[in-house]
PDB file of N, H, CA, C and O in Angstrom:
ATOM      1  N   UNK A   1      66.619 -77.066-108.940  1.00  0.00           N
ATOM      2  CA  UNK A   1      67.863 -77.791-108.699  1.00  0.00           C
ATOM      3  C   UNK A   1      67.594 -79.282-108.852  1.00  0.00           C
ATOM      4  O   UNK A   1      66.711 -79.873-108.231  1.00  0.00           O
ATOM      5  N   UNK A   2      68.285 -79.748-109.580  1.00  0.00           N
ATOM      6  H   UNK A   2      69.003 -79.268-110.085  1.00  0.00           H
ATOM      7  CA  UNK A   2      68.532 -81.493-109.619  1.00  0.00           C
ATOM      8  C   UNK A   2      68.579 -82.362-108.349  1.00  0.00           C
ATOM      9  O   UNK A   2      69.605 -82.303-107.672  1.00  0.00           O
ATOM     10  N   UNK A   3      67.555 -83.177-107.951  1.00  0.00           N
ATOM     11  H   UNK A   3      66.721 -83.225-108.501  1.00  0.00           H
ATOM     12  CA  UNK A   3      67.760 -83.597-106.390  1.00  0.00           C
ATOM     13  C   UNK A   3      68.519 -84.414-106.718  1.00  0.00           C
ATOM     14  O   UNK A   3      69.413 -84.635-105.901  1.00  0.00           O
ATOM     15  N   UNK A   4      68.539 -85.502-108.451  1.00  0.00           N
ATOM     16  H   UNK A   4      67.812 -85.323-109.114  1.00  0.00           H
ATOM     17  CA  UNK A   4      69.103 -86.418-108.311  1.00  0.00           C
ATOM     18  C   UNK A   4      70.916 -86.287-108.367  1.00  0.00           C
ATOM     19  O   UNK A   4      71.577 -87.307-108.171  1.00  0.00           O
ATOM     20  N   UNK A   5      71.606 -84.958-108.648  1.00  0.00           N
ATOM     21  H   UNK A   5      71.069 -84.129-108.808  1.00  0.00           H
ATOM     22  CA  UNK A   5      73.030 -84.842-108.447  1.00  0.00           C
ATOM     23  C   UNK A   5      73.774 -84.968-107.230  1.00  0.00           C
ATOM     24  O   UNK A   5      73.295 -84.366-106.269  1.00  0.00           O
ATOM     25  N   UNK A   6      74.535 -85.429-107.096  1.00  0.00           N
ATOM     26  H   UNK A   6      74.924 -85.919-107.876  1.00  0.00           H
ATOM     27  CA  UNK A   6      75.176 -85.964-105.836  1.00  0.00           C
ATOM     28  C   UNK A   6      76.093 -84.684-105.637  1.00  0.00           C
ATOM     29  O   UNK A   6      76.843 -84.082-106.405  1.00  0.00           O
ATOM     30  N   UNK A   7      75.698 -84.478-104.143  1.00  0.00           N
ATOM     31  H   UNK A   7      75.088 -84.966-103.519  1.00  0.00           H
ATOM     32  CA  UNK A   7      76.411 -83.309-103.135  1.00  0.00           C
ATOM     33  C   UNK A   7      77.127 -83.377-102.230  1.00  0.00           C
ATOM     34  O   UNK A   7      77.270 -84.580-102.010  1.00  0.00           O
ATOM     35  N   UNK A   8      77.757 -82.745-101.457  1.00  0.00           N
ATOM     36  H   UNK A   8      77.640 -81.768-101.635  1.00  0.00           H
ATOM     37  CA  UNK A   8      78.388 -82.747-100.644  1.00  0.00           C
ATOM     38  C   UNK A   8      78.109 -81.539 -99.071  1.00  0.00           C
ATOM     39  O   UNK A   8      77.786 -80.351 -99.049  1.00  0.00           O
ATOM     40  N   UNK A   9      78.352 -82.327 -98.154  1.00  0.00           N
ATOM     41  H   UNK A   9      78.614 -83.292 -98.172  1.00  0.00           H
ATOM     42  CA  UNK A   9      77.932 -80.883 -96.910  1.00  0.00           C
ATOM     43  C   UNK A   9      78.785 -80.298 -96.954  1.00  0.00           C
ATOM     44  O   UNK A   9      79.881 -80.855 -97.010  1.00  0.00           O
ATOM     45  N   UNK A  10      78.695 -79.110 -96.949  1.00  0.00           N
ATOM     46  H   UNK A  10      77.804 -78.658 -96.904  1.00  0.00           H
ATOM     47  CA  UNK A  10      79.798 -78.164 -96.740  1.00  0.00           C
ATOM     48  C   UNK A  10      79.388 -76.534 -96.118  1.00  0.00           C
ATOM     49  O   UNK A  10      78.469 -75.981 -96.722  1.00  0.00           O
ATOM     50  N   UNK A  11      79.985 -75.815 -95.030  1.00  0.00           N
ATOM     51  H   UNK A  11      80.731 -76.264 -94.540  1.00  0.00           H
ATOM     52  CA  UNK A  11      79.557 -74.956 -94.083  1.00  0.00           C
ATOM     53  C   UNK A  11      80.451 -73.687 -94.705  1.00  0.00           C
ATOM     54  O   UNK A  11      81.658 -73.757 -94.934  1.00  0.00           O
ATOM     55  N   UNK A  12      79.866 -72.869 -94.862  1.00  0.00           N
ATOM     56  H   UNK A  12      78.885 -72.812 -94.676  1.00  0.00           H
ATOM     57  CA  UNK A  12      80.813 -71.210 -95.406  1.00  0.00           C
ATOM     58  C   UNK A  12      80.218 -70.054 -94.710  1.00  0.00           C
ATOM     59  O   UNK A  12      78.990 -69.976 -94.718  1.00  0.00           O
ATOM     60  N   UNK A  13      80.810 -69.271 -94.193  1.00  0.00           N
ATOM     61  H   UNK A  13      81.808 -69.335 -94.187  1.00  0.00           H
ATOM     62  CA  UNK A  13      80.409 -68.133 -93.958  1.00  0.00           C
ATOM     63  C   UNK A  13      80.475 -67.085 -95.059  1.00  0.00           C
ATOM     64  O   UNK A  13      81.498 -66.603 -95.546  1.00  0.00           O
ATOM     65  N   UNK A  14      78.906 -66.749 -95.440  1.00  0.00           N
ATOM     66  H   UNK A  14      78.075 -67.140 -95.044  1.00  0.00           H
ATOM     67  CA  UNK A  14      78.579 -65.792 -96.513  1.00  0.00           C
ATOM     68  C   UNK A  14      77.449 -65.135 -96.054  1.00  0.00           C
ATOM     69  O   UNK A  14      76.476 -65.552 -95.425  1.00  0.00           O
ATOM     70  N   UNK A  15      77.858 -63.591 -96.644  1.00  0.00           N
ATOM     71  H   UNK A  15      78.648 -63.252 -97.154  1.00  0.00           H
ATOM     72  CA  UNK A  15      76.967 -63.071 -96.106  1.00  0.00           C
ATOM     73  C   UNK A  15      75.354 -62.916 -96.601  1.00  0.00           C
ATOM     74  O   UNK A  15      74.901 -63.211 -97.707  1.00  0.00           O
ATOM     75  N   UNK A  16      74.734 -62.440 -95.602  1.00  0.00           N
ATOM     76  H   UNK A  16      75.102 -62.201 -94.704  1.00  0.00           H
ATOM     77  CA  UNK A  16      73.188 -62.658 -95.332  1.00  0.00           C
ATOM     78  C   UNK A  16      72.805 -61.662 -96.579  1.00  0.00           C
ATOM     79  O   UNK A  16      71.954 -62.173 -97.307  1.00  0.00           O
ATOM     80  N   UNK A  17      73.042 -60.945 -96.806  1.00  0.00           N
ATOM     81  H   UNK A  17      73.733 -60.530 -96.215  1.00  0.00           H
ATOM     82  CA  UNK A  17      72.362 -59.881 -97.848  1.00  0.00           C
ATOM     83  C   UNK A  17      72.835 -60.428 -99.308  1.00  0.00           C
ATOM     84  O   UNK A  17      72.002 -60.314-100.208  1.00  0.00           O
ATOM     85  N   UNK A  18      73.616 -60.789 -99.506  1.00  0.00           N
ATOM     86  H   UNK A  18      74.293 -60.881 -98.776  1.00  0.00           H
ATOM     87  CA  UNK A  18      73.976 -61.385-100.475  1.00  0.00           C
ATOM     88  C   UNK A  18      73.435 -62.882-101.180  1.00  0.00           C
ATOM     89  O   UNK A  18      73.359 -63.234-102.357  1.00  0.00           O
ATOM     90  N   UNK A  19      73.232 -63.307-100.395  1.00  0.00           N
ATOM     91  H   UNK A  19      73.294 -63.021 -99.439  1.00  0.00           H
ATOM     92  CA  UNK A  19      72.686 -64.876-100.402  1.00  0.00           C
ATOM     93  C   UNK A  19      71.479 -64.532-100.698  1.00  0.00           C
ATOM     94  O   UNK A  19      71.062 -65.124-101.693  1.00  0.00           O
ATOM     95  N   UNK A  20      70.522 -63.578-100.077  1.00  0.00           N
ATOM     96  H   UNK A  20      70.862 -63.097 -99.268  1.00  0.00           H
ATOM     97  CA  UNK A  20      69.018 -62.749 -99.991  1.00  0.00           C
ATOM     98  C   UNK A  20      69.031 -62.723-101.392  1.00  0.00           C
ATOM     99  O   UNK A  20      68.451 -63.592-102.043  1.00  0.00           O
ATOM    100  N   UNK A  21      69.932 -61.366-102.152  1.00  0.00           N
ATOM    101  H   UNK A  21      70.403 -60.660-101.623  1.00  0.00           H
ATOM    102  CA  UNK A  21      69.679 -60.628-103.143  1.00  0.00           C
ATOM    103  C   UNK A  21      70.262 -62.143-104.833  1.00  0.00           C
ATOM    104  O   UNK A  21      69.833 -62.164-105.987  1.00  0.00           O
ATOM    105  N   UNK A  22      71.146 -62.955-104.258  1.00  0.00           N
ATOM    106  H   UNK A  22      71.494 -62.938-103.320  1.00  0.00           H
ATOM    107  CA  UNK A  22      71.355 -63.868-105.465  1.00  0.00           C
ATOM    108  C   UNK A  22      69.590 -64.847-105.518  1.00  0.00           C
ATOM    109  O   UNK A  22      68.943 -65.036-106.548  1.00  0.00           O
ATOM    110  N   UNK A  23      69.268 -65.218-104.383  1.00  0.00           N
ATOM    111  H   UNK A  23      69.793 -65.064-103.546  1.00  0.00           H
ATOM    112  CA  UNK A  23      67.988 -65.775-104.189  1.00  0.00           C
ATOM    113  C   UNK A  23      66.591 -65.268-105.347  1.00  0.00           C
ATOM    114  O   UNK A  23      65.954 -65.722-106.297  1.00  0.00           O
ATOM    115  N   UNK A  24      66.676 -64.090-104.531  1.00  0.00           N
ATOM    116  H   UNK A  24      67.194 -63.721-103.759  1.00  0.00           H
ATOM    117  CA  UNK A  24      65.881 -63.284-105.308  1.00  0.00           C
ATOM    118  C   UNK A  24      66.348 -63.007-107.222  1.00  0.00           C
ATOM    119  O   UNK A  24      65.517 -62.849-108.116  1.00  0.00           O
ATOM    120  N   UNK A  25      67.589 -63.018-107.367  1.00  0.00           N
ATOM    121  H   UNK A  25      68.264 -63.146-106.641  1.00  0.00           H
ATOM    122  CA  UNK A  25      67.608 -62.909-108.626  1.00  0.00           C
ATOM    123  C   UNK A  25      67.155 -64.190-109.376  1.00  0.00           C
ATOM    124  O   UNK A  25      66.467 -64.180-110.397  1.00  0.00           O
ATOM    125  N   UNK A  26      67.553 -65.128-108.840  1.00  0.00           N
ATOM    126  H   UNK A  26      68.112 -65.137-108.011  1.00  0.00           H
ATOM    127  CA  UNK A  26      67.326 -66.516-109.744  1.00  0.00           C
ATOM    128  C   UNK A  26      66.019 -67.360-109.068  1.00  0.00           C
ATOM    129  O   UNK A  26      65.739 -68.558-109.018  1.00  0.00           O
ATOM    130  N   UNK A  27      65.300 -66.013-108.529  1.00  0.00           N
ATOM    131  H   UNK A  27      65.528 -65.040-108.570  1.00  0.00           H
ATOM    132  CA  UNK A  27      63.987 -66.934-108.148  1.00  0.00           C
ATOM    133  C   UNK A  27      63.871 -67.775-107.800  1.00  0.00           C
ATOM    134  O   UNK A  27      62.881 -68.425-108.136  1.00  0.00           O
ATOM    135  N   UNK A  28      65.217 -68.520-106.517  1.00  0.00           N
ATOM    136  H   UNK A  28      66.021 -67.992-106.244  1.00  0.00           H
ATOM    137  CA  UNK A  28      65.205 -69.736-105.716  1.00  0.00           C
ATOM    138  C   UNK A  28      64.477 -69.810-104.582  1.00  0.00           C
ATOM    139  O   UNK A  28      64.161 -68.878-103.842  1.00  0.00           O
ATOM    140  N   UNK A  29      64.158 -71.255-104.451  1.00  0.00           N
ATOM    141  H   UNK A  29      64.415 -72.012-105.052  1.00  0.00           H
ATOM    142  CA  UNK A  29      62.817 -71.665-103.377  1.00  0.00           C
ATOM    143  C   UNK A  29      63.997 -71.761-101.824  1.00  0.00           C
ATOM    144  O   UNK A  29      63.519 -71.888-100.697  1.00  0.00           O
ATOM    145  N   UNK A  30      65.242 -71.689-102.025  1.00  0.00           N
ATOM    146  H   UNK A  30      65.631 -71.586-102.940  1.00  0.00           H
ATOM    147  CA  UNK A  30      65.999 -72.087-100.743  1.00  0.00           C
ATOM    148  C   UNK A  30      67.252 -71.273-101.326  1.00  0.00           C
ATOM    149  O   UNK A  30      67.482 -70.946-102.490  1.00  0.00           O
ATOM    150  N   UNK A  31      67.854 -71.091-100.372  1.00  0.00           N
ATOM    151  H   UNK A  31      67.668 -71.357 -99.426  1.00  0.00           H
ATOM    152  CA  UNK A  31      69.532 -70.500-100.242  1.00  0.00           C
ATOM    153  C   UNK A  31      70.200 -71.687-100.997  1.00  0.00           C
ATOM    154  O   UNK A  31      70.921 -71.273-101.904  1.00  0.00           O
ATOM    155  N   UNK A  32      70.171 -72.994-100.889  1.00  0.00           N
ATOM    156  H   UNK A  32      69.586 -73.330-100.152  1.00  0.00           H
ATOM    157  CA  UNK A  32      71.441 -73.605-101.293  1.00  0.00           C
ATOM    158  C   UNK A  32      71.189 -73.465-102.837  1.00  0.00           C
ATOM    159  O   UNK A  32      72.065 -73.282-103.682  1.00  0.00           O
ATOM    160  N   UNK A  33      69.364 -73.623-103.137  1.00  0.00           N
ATOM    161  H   UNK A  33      68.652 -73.771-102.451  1.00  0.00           H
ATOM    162  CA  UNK A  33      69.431 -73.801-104.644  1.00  0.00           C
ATOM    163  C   UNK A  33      69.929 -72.249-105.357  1.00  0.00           C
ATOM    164  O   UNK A  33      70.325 -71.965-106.487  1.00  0.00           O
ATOM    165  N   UNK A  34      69.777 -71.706-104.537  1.00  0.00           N
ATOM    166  H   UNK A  34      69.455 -71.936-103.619  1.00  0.00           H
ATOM    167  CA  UNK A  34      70.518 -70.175-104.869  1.00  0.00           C
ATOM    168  C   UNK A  34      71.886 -69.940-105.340  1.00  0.00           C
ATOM    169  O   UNK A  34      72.268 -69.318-106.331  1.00  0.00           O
ATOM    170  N   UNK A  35      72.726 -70.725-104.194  1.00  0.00           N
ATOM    171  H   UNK A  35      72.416 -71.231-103.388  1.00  0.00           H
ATOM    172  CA  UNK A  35      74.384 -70.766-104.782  1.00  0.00           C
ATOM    173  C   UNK A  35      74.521 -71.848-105.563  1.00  0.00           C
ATOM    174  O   UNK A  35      75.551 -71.845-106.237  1.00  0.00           O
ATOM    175  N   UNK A  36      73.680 -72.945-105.712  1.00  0.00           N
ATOM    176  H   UNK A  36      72.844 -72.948-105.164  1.00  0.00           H
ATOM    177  CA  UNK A  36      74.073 -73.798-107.165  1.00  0.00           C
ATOM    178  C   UNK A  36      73.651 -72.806-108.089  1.00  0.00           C
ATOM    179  O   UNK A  36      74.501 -72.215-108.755  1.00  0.00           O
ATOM    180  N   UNK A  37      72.628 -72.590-108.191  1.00  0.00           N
ATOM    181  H   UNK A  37      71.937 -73.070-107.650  1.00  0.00           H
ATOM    182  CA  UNK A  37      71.789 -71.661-109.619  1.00  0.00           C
ATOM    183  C   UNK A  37      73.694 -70.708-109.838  1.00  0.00           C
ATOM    184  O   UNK A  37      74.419 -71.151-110.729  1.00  0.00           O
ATOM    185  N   UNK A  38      73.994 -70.024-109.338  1.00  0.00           N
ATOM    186  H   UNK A  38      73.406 -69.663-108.615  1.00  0.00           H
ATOM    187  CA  UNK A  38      74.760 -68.263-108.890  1.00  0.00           C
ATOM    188  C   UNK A  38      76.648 -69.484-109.449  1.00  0.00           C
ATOM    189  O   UNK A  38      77.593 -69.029-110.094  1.00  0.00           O
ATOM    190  N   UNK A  39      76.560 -70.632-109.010  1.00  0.00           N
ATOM    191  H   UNK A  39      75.792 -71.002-108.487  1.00  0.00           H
ATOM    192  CA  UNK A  39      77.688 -70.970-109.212  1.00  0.00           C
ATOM    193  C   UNK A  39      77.677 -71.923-110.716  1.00  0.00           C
ATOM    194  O   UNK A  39      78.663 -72.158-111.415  1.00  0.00           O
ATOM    195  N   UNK A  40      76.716 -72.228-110.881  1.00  0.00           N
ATOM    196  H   UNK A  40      75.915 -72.037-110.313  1.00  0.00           H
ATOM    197  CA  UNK A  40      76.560 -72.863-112.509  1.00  0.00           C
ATOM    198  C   UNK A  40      76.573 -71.285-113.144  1.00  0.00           C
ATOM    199  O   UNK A  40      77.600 -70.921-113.717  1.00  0.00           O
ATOM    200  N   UNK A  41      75.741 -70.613-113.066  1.00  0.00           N
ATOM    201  H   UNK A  41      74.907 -70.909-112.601  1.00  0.00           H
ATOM    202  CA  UNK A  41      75.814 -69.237-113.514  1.00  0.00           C
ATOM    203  C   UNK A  41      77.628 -68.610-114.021  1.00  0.00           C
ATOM    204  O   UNK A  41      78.161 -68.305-115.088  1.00  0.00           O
ATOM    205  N   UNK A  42      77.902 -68.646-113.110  1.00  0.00           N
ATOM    206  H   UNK A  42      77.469 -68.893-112.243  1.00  0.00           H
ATOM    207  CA  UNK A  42      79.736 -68.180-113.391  1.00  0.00           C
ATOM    208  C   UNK A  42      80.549 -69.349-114.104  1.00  0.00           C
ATOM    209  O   UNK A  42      81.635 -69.114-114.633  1.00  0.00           O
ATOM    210  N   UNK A  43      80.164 -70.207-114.098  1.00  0.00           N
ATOM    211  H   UNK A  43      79.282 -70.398-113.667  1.00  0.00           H
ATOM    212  CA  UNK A  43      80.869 -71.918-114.762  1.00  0.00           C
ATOM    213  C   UNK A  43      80.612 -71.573-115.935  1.00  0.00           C
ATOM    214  O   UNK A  43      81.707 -71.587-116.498  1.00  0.00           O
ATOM    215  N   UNK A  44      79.712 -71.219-116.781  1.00  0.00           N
ATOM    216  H   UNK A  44      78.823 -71.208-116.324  1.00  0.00           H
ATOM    217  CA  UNK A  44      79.001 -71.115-117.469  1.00  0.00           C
ATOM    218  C   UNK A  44      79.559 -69.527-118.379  1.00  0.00           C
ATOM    219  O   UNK A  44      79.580 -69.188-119.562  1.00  0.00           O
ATOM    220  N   UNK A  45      79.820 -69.096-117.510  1.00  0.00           N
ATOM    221  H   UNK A  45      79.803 -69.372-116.549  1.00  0.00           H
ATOM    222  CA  UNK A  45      80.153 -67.411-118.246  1.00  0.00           C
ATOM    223  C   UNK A  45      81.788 -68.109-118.112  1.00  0.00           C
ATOM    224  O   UNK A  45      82.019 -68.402-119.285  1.00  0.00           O
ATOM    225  N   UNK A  46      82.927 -68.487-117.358  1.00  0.00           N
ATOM    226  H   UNK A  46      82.740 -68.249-116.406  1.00  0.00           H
ATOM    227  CA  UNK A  46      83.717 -69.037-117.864  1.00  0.00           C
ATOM    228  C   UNK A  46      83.911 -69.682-119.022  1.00  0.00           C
ATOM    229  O   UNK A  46      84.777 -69.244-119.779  1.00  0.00           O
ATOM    230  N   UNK A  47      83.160 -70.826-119.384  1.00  0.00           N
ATOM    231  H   UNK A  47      82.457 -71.182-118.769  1.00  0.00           H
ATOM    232  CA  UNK A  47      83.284 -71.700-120.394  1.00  0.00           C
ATOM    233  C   UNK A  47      82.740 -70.382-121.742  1.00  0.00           C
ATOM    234  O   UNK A  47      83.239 -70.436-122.866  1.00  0.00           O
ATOM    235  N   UNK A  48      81.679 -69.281-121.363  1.00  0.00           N
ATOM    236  H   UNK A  48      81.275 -69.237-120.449  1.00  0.00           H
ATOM    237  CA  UNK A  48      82.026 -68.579-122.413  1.00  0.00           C
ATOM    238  C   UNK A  48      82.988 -67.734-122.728  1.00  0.00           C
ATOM    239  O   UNK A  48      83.125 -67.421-123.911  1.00  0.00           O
ATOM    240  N   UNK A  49      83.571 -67.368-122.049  1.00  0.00           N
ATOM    241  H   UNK A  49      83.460 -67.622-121.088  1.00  0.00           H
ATOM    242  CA  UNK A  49      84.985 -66.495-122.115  1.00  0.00           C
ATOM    243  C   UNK A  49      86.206 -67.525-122.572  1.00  0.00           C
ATOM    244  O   UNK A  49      87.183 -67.113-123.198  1.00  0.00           O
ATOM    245  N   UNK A  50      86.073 -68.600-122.273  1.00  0.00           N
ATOM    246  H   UNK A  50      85.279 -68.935-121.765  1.00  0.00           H
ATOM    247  CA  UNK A  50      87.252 -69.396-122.928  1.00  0.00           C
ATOM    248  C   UNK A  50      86.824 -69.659-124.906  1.00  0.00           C
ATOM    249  O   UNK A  50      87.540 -69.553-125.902  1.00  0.00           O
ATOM    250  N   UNK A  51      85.467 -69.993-124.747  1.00  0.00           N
ATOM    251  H   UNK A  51      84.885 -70.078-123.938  1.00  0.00           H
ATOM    252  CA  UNK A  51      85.357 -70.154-126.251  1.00  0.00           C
ATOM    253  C   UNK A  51      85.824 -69.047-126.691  1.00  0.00           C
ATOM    254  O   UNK A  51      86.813 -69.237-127.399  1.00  0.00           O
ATOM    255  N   UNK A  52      85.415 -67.513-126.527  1.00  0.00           N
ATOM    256  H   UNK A  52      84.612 -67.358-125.952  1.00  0.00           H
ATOM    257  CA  UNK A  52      85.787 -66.097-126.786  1.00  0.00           C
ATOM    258  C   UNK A  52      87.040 -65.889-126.684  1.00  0.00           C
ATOM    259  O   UNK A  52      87.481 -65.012-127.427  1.00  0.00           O
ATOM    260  N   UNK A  53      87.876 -66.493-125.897  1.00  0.00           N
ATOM    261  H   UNK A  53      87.518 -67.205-125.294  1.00  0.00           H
ATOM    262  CA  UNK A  53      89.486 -66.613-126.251  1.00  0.00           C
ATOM    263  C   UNK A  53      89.889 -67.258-127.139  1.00  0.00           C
ATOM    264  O   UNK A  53      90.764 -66.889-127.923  1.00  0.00           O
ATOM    265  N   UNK A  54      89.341 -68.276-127.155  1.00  0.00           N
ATOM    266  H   UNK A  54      88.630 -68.576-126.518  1.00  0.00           H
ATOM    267  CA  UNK A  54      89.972 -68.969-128.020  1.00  0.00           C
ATOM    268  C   UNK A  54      89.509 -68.622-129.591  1.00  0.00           C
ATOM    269  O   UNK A  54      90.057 -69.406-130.365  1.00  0.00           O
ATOM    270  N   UNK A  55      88.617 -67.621-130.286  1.00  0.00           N
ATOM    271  H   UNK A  55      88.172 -66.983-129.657  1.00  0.00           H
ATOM    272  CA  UNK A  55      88.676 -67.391-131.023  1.00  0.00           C
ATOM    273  C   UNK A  55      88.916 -66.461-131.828  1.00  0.00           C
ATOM    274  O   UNK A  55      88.875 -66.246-133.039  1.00  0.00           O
ATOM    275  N   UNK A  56      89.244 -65.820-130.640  1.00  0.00           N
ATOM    276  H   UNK A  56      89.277 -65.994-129.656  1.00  0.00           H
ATOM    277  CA  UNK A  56      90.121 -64.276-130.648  1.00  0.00           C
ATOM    278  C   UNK A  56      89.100 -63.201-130.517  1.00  0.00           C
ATOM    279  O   UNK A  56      89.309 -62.065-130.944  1.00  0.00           O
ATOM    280  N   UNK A  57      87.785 -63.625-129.815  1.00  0.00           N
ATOM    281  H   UNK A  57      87.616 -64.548-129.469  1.00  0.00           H
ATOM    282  CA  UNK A  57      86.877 -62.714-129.592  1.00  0.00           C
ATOM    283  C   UNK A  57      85.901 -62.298-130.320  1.00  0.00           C
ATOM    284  O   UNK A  57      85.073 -61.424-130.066  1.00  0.00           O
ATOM    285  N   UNK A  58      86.075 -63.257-131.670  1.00  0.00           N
ATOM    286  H   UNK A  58      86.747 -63.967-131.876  1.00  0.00           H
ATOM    287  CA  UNK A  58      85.567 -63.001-133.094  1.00  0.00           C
ATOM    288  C   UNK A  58      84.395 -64.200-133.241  1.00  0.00           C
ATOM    289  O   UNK A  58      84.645 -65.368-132.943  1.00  0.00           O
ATOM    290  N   UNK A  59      83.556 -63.919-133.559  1.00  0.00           N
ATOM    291  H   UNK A  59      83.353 -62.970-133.802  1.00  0.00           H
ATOM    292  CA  UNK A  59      82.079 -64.792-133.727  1.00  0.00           C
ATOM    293  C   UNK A  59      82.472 -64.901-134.738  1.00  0.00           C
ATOM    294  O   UNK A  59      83.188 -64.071-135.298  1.00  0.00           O
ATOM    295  N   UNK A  60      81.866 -66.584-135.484  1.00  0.00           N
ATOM    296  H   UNK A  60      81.285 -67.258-135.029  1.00  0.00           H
ATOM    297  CA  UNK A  60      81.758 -67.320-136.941  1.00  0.00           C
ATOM    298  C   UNK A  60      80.944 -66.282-137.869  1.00  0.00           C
ATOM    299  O   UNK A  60      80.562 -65.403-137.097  1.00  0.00           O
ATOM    300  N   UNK A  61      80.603 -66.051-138.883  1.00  0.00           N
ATOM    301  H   UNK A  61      80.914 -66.765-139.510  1.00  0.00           H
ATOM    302  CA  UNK A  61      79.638 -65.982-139.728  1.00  0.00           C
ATOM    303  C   UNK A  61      78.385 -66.566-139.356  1.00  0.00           C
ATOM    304  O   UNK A  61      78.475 -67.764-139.085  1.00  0.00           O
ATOM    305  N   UNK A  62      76.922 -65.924-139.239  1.00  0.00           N
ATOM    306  H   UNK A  62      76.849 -64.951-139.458  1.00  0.00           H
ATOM    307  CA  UNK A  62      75.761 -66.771-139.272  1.00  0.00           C
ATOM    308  C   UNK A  62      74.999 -66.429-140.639  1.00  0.00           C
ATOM    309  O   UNK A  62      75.323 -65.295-140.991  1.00  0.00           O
ATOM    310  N   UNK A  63      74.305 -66.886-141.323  1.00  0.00           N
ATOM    311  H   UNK A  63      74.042 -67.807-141.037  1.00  0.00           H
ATOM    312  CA  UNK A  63      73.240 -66.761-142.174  1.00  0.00           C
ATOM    313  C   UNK A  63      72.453 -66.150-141.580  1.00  0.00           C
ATOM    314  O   UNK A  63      72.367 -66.485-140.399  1.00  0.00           O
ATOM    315  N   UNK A  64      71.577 -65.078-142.012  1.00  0.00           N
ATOM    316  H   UNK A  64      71.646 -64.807-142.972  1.00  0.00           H
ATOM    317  CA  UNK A  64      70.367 -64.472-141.324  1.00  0.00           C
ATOM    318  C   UNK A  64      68.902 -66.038-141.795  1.00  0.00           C
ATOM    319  O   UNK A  64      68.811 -66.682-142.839  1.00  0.00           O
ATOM    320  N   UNK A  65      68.272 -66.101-140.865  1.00  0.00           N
ATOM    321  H   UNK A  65      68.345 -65.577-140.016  1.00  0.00           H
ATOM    322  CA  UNK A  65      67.356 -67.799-140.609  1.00  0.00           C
ATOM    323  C   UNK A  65      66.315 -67.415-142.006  1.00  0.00           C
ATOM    324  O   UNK A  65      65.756 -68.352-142.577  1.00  0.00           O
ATOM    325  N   UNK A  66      66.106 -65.967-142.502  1.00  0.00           N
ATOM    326  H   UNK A  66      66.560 -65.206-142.039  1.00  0.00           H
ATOM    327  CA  UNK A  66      65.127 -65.629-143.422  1.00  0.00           C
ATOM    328  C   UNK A  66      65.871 -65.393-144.119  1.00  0.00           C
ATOM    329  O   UNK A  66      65.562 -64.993-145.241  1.00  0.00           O
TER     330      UNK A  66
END
């Protein structure tokens, strides 16, 4: 996680097994870097589902690199 991005405190009730098992997926050293990692994660699959709308779901043409 970026120490140098500017945060905010903020208190949520979420549950304990969940917070555990996102931790463990993204191999975080702490819970909070867990729900940044878990919430860039979904930002991220948004912004790909909008490109995928917006192109009707249809990928460009690529050249094969060989």
């Amino acid at each position: 996680m970026d120490k140098r991005a500017p945060t905010v405190k903020k208190t949520y009730n979420l549950p304990p097994d969940l917070i555990a098992r996102v931790r463990r997926i993204f191999k975080a050293k702490t819970e909070t870097e867990a729900i940044v990692l878990a919430l860039r994660e979904m930002t991220f699959m948004e912004e790909i589902g909008r490109a995928l709308r917006a192109t009707s779901g249809k990928f460009p043409h690529f050249k094969p690199l060989r």
